[in-house]
MDTraj code that builds the backbone (N, CA, C; nanometers):
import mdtraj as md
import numpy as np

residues = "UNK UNK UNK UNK UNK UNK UNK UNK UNK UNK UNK UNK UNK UNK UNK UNK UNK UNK UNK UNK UNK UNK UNK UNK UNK UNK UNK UNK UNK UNK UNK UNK UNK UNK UNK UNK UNK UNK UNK UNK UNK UNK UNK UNK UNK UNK UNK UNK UNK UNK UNK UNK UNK UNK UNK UNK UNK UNK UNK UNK UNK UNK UNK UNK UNK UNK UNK UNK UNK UNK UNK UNK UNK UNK UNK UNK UNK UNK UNK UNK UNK UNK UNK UNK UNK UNK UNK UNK UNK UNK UNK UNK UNK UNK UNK UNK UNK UNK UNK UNK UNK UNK UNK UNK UNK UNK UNK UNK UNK UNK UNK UNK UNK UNK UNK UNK UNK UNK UNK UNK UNK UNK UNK UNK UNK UNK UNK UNK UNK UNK UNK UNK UNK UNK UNK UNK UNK UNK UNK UNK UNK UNK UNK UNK UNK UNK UNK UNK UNK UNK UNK UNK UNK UNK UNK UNK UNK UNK UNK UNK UNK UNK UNK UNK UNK UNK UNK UNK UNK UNK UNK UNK UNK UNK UNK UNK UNK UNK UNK UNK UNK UNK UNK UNK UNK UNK UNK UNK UNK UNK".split()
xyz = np.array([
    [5.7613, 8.9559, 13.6981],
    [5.6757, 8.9554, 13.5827],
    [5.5507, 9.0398, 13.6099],
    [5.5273, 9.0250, 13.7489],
    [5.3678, 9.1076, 13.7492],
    [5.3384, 9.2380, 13.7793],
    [5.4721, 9.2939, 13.8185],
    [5.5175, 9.4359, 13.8364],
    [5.5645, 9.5164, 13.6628],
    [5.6576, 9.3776, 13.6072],
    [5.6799, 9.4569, 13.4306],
    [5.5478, 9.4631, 13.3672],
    [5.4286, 9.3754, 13.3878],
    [5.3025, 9.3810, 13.3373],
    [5.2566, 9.4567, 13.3362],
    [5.2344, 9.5375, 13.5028],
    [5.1780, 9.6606, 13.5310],
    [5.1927, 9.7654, 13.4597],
    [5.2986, 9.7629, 13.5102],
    [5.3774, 9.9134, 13.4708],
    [5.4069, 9.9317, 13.2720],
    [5.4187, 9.8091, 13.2599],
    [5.4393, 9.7926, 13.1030],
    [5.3127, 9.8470, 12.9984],
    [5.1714, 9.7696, 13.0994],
    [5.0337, 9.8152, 13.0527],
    [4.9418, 9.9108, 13.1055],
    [4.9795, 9.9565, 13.2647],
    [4.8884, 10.0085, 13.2963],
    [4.9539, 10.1439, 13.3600],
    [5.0972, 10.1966, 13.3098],
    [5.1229, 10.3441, 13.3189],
    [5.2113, 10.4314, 13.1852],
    [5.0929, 10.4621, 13.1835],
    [5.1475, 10.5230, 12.9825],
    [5.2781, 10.5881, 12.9735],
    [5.3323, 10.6809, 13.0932],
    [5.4445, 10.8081, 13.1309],
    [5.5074, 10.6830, 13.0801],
    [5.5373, 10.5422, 13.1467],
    [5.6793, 10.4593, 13.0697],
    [5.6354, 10.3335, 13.0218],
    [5.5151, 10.3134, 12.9708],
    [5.4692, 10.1891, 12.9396],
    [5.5464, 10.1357, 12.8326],
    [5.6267, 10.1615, 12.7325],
    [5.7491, 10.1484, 12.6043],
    [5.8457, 10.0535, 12.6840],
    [5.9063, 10.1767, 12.7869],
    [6.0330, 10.0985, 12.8726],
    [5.9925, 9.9965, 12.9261],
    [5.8643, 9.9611, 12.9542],
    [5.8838, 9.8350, 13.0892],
    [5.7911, 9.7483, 12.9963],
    [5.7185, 9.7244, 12.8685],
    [5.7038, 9.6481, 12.7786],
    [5.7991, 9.6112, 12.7054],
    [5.9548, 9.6599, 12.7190],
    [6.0217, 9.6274, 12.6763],
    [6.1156, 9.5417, 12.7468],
    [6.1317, 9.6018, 12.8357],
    [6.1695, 9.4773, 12.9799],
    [6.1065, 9.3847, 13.0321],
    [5.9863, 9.3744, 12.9971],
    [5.9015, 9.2461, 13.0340],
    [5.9567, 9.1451, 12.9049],
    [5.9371, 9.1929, 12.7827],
    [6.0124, 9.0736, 12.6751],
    [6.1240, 9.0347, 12.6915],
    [6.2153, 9.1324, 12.7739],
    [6.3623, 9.1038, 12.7905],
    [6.3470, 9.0210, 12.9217],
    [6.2476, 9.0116, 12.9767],
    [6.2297, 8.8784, 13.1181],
    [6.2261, 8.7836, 13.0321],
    [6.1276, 8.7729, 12.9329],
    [6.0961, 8.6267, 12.8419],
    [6.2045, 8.5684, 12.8344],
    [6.2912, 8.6524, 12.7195],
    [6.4404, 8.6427, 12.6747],
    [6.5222, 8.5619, 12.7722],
    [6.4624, 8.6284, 12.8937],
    [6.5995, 8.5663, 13.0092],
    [6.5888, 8.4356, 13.0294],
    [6.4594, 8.4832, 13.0688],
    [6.3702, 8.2851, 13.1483],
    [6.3921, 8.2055, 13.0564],
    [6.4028, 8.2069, 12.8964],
    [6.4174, 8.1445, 12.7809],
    [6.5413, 8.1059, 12.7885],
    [6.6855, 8.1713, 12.8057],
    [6.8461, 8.1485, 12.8433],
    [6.8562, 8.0634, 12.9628],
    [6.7512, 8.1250, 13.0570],
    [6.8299, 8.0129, 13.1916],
    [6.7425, 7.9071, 13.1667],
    [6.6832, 7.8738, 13.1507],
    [6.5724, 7.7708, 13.1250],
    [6.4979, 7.7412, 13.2630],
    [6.4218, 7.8776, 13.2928],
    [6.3163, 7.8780, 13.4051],
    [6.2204, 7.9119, 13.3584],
    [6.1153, 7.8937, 13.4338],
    [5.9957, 7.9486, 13.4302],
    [6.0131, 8.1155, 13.4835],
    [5.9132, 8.2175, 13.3836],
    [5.9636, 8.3611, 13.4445],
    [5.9209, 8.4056, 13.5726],
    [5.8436, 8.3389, 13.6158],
    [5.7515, 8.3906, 13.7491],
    [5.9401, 8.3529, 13.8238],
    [6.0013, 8.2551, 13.8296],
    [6.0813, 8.2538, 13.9156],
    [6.1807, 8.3590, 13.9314],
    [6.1189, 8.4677, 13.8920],
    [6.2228, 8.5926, 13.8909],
    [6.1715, 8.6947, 13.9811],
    [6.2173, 8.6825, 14.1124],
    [6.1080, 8.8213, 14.2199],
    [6.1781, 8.9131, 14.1555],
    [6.0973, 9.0153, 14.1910],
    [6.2018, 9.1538, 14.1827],
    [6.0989, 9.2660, 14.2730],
    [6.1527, 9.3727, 14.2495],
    [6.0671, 9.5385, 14.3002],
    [5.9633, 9.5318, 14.2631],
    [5.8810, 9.6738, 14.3307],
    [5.7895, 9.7045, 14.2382],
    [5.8423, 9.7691, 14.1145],
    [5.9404, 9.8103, 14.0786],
    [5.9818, 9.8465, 13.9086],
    [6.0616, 9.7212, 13.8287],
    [6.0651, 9.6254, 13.9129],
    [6.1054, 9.4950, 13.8228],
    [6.2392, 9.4822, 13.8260],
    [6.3168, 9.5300, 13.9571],
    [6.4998, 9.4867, 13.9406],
    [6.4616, 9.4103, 14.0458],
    [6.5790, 9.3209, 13.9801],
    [6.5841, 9.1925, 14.0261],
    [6.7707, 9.1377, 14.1108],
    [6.7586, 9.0746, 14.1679],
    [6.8587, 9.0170, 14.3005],
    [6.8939, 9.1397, 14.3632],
    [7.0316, 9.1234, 14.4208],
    [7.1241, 9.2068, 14.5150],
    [7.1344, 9.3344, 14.4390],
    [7.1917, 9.2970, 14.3613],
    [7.2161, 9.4522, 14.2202],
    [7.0753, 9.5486, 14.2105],
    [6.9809, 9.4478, 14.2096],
    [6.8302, 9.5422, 14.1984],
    [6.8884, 9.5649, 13.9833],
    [6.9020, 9.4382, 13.9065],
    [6.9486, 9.4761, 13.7356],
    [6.7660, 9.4842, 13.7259],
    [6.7961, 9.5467, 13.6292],
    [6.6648, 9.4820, 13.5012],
    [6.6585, 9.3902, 13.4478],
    [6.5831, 9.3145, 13.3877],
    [6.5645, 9.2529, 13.2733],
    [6.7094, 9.2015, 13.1114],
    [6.6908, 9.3770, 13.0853],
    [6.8716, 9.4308, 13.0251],
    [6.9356, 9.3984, 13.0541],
    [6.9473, 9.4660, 13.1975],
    [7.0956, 9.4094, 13.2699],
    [7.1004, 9.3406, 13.2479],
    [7.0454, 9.2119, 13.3313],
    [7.0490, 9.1016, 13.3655],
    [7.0988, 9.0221, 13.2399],
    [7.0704, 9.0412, 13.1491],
    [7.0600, 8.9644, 13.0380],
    [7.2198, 9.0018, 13.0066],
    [7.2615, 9.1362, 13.0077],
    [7.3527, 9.1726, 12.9234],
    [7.4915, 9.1737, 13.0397],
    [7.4776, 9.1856, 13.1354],
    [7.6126, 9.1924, 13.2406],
    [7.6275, 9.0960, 13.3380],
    [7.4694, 9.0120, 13.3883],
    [7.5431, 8.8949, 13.4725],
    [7.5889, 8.8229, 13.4472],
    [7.7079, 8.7594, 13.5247],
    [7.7954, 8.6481, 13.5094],
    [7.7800, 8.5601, 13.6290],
    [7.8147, 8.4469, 13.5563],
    [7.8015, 8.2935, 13.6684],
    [7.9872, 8.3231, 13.7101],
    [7.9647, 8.3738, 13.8301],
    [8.0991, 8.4401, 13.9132],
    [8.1039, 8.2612, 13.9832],
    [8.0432, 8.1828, 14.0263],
    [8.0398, 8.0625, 14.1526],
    [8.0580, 7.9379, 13.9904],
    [8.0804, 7.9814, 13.8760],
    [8.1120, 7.8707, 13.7668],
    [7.9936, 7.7585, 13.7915],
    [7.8904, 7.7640, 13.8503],
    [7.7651, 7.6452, 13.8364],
    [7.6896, 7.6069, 13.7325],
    [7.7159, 7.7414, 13.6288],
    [7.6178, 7.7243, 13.5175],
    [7.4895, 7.7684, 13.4932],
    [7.5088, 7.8607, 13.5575],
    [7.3611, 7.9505, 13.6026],
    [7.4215, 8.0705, 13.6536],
    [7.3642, 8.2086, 13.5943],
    [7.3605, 8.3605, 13.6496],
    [7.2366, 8.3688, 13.7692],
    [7.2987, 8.3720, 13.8977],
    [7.2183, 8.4193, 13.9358],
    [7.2100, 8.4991, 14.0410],
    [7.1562, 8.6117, 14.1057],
    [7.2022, 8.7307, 14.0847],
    [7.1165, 8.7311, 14.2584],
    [7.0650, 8.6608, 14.3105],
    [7.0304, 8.6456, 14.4644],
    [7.1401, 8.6223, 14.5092],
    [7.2756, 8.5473, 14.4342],
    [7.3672, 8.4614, 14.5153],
    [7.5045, 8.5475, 14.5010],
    [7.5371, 8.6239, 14.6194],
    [7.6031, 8.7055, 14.6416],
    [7.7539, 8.6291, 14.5159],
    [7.8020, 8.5568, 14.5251],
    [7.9076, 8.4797, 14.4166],
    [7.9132, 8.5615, 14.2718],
    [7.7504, 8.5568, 14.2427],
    [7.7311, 8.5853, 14.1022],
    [7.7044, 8.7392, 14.1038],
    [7.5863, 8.8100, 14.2017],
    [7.5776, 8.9001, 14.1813],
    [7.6823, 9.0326, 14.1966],
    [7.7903, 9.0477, 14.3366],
    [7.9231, 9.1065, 14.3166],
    [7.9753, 9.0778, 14.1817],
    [8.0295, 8.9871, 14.1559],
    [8.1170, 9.0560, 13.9932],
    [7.9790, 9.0499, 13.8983],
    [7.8562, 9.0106, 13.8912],
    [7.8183, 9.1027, 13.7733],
    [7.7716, 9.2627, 13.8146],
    [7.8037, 9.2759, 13.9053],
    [7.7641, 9.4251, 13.9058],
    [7.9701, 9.4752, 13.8889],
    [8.0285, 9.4198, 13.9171],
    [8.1775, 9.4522, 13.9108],
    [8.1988, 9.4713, 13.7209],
    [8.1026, 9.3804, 13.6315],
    [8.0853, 9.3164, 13.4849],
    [8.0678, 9.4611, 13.4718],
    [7.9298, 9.5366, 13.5121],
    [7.8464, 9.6073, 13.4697],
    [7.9585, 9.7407, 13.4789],
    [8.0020, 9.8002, 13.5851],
    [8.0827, 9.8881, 13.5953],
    [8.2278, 9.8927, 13.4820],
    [8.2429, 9.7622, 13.4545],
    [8.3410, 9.7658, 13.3513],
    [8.2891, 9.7840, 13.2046],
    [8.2290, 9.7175, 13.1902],
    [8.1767, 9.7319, 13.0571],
    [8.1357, 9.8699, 13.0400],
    [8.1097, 9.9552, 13.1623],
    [8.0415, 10.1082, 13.0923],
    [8.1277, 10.1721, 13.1341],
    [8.2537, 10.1586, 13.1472],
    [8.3854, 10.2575, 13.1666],
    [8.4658, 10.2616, 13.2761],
    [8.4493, 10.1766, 13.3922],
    [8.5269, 10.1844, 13.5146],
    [8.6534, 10.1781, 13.4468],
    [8.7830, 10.2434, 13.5412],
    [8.8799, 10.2666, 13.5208],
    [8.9659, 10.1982, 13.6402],
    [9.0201, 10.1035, 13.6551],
    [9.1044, 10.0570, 13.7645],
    [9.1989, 10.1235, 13.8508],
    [9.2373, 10.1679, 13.9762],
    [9.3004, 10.2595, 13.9997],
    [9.2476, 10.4408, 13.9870],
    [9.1845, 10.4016, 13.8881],
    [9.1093, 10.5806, 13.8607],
    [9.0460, 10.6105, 14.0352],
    [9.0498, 10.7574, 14.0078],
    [8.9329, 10.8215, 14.1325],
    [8.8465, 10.8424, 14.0816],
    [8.7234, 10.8624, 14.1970],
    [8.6454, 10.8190, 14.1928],
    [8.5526, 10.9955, 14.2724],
    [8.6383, 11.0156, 14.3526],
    [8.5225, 11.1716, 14.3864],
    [8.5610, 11.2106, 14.5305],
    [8.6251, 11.3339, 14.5578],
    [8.6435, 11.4062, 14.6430],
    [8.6077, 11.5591, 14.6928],
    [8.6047, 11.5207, 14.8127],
    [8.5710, 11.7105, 14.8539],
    [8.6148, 11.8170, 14.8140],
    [8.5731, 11.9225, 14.7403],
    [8.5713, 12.0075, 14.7096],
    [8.5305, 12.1752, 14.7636],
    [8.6726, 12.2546, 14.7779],
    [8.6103, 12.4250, 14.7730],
    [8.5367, 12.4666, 14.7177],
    [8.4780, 12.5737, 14.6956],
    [8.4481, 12.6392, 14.5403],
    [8.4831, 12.7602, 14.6074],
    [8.5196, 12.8567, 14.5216],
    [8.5038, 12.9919, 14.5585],
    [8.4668, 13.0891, 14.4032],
    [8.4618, 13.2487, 14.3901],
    [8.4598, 13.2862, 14.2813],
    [8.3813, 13.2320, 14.2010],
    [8.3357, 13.2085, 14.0587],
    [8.2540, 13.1498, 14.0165],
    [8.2275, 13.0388, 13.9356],
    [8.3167, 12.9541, 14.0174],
    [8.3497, 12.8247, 14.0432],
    [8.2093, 12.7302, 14.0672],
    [8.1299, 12.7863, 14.1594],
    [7.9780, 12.6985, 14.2025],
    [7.9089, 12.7254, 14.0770],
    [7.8970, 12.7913, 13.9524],
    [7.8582, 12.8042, 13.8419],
    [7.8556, 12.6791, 13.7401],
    [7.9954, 12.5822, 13.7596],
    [7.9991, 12.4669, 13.7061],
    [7.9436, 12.3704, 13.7476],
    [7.8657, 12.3739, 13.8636],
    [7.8180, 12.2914, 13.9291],
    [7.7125, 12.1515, 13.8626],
    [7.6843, 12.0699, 13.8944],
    [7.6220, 11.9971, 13.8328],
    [7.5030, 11.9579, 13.8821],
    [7.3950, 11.9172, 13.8801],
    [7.3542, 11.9078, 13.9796],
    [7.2529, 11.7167, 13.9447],
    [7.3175, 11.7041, 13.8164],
    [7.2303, 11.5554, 13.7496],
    [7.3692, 11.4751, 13.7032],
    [7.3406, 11.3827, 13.7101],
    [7.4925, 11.3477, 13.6755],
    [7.5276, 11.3485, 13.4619],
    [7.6606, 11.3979, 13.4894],
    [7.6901, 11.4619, 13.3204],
    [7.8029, 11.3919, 13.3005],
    [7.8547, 11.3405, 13.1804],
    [7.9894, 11.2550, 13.1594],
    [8.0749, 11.4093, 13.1135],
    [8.2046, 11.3216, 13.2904],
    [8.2731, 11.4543, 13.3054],
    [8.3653, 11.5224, 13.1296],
    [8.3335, 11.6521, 13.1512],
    [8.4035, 11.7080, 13.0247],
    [8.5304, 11.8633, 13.0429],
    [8.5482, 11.8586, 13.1792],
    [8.6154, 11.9099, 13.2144],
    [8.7956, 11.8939, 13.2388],
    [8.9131, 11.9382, 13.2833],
    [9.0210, 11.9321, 13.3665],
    [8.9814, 11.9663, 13.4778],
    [9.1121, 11.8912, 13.5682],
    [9.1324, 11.9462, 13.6748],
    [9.1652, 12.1063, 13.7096],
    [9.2450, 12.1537, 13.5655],
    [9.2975, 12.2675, 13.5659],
    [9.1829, 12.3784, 13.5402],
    [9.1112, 12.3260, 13.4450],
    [9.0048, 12.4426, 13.3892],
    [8.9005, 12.4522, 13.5330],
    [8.9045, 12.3340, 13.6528],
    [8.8391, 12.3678, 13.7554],
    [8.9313, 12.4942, 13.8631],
    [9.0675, 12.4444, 13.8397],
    [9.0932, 12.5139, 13.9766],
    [9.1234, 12.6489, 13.8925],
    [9.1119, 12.6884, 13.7501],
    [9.1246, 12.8298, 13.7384],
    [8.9898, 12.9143, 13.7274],
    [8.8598, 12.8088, 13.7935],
    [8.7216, 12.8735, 13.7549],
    [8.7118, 12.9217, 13.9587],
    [8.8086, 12.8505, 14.0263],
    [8.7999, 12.8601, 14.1902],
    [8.7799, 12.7317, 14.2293],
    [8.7928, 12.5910, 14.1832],
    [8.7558, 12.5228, 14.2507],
    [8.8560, 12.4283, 14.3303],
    [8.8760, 12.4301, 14.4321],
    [9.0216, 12.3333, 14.5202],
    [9.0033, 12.1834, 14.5357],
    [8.9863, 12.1092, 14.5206],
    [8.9849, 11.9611, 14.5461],
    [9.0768, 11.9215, 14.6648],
    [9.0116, 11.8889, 14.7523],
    [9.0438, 11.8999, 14.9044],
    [9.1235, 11.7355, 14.9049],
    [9.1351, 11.6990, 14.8381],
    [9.2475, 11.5544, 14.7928],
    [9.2704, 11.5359, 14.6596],
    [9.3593, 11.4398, 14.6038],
    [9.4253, 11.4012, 14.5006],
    [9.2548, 11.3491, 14.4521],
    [9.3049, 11.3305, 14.3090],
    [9.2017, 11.2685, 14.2082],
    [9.2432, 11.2148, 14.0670],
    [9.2783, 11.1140, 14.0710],
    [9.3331, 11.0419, 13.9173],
    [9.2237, 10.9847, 13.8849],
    [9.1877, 11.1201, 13.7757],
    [9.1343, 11.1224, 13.6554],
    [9.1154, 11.1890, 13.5588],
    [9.1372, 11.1536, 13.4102],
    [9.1652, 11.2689, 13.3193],
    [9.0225, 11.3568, 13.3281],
    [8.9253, 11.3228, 13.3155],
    [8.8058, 11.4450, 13.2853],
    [8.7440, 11.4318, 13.4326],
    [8.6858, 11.5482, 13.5038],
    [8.6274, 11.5391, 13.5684],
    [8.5268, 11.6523, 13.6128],
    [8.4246, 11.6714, 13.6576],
    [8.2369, 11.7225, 13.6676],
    [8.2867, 11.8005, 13.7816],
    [8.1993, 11.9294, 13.8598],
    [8.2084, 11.9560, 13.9504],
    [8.0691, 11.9035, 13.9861],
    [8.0449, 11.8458, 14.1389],
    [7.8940, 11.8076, 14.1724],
    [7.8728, 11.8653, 14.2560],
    [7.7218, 11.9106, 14.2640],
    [7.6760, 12.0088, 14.3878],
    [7.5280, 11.8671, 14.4789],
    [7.5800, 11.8370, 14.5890],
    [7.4902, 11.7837, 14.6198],
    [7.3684, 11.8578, 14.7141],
    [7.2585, 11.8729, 14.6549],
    [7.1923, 11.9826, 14.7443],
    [7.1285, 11.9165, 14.8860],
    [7.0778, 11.9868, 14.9648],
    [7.0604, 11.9734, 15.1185],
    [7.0368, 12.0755, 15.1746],
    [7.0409, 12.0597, 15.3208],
    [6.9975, 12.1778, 15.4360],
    [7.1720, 12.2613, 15.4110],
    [7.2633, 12.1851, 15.3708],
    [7.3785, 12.2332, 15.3370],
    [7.4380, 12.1765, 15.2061],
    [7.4792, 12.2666, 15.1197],
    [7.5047, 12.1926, 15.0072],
    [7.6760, 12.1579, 15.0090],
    [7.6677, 12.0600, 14.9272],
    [7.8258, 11.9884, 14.9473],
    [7.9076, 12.0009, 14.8184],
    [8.0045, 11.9976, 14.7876],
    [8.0426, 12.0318, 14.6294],
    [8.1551, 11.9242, 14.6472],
    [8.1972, 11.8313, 14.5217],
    [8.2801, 11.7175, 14.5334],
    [8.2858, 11.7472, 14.3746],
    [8.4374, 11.6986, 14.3332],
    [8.4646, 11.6779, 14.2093],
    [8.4839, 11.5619, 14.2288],
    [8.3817, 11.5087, 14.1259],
    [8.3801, 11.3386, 14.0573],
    [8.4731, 11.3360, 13.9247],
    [8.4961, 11.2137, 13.8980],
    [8.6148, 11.2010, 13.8126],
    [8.5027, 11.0827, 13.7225],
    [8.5541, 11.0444, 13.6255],
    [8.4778, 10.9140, 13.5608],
    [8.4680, 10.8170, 13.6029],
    [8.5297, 10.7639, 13.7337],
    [8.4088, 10.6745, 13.7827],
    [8.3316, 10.6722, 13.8259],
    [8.3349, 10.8094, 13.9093],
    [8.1914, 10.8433, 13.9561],
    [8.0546, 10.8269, 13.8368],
    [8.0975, 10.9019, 13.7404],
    [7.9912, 10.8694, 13.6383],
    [7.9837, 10.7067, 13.6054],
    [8.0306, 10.6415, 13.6526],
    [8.0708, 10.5131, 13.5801],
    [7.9015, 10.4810, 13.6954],
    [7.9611, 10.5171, 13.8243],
    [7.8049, 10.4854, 13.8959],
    [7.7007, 10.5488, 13.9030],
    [7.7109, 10.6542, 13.8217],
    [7.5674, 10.6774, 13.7901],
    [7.4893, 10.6282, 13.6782],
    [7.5579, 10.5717, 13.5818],
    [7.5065, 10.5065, 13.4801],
    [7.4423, 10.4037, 13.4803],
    [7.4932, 10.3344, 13.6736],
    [7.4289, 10.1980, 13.8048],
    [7.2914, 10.2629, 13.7930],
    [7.2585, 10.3752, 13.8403],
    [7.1586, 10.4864, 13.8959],
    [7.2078, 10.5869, 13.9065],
    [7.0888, 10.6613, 13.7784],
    [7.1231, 10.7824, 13.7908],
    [7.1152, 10.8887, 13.8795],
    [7.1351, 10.8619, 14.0531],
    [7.1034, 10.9906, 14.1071],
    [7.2105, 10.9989, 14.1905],
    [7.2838, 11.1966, 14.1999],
    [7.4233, 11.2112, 14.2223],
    [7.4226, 11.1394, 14.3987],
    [7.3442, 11.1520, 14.4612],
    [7.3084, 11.1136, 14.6041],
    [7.3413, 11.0041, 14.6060],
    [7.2564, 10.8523, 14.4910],
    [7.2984, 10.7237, 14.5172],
    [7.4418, 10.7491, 14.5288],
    [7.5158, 10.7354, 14.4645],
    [7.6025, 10.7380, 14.3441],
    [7.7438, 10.8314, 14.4648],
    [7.6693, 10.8808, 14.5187],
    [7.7835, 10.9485, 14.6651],
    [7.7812, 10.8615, 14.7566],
    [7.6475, 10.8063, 14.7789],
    [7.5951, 10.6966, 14.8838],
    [7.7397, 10.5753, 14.8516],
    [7.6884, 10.5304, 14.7268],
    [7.7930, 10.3977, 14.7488],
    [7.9075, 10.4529, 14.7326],
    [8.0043, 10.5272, 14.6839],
    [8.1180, 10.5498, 14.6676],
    [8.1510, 10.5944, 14.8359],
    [8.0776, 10.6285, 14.9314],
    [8.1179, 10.6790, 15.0773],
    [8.1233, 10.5405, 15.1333],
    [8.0312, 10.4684, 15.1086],
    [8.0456, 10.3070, 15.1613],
    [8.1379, 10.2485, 15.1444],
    [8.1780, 10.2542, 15.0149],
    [8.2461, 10.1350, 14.9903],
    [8.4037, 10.2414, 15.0245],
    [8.4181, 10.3366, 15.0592],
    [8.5597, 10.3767, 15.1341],
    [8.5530, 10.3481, 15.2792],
    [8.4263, 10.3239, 15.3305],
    [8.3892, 10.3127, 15.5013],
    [8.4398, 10.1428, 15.4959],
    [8.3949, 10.0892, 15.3999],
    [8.4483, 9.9273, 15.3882],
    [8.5952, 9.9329, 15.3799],
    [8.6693, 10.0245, 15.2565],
    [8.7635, 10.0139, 15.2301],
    [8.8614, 10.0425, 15.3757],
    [8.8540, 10.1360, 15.4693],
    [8.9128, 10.1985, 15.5464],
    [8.8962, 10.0912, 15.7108],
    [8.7666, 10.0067, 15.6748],
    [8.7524, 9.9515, 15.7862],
    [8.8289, 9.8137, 15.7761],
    [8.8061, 9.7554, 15.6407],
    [8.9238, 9.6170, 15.6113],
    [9.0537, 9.6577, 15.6181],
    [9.1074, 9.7372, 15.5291],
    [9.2163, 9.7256, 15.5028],
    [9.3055, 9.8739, 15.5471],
    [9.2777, 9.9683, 15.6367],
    [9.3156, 10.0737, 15.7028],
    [9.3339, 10.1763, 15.6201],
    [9.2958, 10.2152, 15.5072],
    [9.3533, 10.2736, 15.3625],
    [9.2020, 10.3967, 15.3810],
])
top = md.Topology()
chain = top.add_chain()
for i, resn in enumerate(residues, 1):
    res = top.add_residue(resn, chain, resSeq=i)
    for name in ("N", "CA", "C"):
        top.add_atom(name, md.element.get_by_symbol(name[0]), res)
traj = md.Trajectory(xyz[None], top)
């Protein structure tokens, strides 16, 4: 609450957005029937494991542990509502998700460099030069340029966008999709 206050009243660049998420705390504390102070969060006001907003929170967590309460510190609830959140804004089951990429010719031209809901083929990439250094099931997919001391080029498919819509930055958004294959590969050998 005392971080949406701030920022809600005392920085004009987004004072709209986070006066609007401070009412959507009310809203919440009003549903669970708490007091709002019992809501820590950041200094920008996301709150549990997920780091939701206000929005979020309101609009995608689920009581995953069936107690009767969303709540989003308690790993139970917060995994599937962030699993909620990815579905509801387009995850695709089975879909890919984003692999290494060539470019050659003028192929690095498509590049992306913010995340864009993919509007491409696979085909219209590999006849601009671009190789996808593994399989990728998904109908539309972005070329991404991640910049650095070396830049990296990966074609994302729509779920990738599915996590940037989590946070919008192509870096997060590579971050967890590399994790959660370092998880995937370390549980289950895949």
């Amino acid at each position: 609450m005392q971080a949406l206050t701030t920022l809600g009243f005392d920085y004009p660049k987004r004072g709209d957005f986070y006066r609007k998420e401070l009412e959507q705390l009310f809203l919440l504390s009003r549903e669970e029937k708490v007091r709002p102070a019992i809501f820590n969060g950041s200094y920008a006001g996301a709150m549990g494991l997920g780091q939701f907003i206000s929005s979020s929170y309101r609009n995608y967590a689920v009581d995953g542990n069936r107690d009767g309460k969303r709540d989003l510190w308690n790993p139970q609830d917060a995994i599937p509502s962030v699993a909620n959140y990815f579905a509801r804004n387009g995850w695709k089951r089975g879909g890919g998700v984003a692999v290494p990429a060539a470019v050659s010719g003028g192929g690095a031209g498509l590049a992306e460099t913010t995340p864009k809901k993919p509007s491409r083929t696979l085909g219209e990439l590999a006849n601009a030069g671009v190789r996808p250094q593994a399989g990728l099931n998904s109908a539309r997919v972005s070329l991404l340029k991640l910049e650095g001391s070396t830049d990296e080029y990966w074609v994302g498919g729509e779920n990738f966008y599915v996590i940037t819509r989590y946070n919008a930055n192509l870096k997060y958004a590579m971050a967890v999709h590399q994790l959660a294959q370092a998880i995937r590969q370390r549980k289950f050998g895949l």
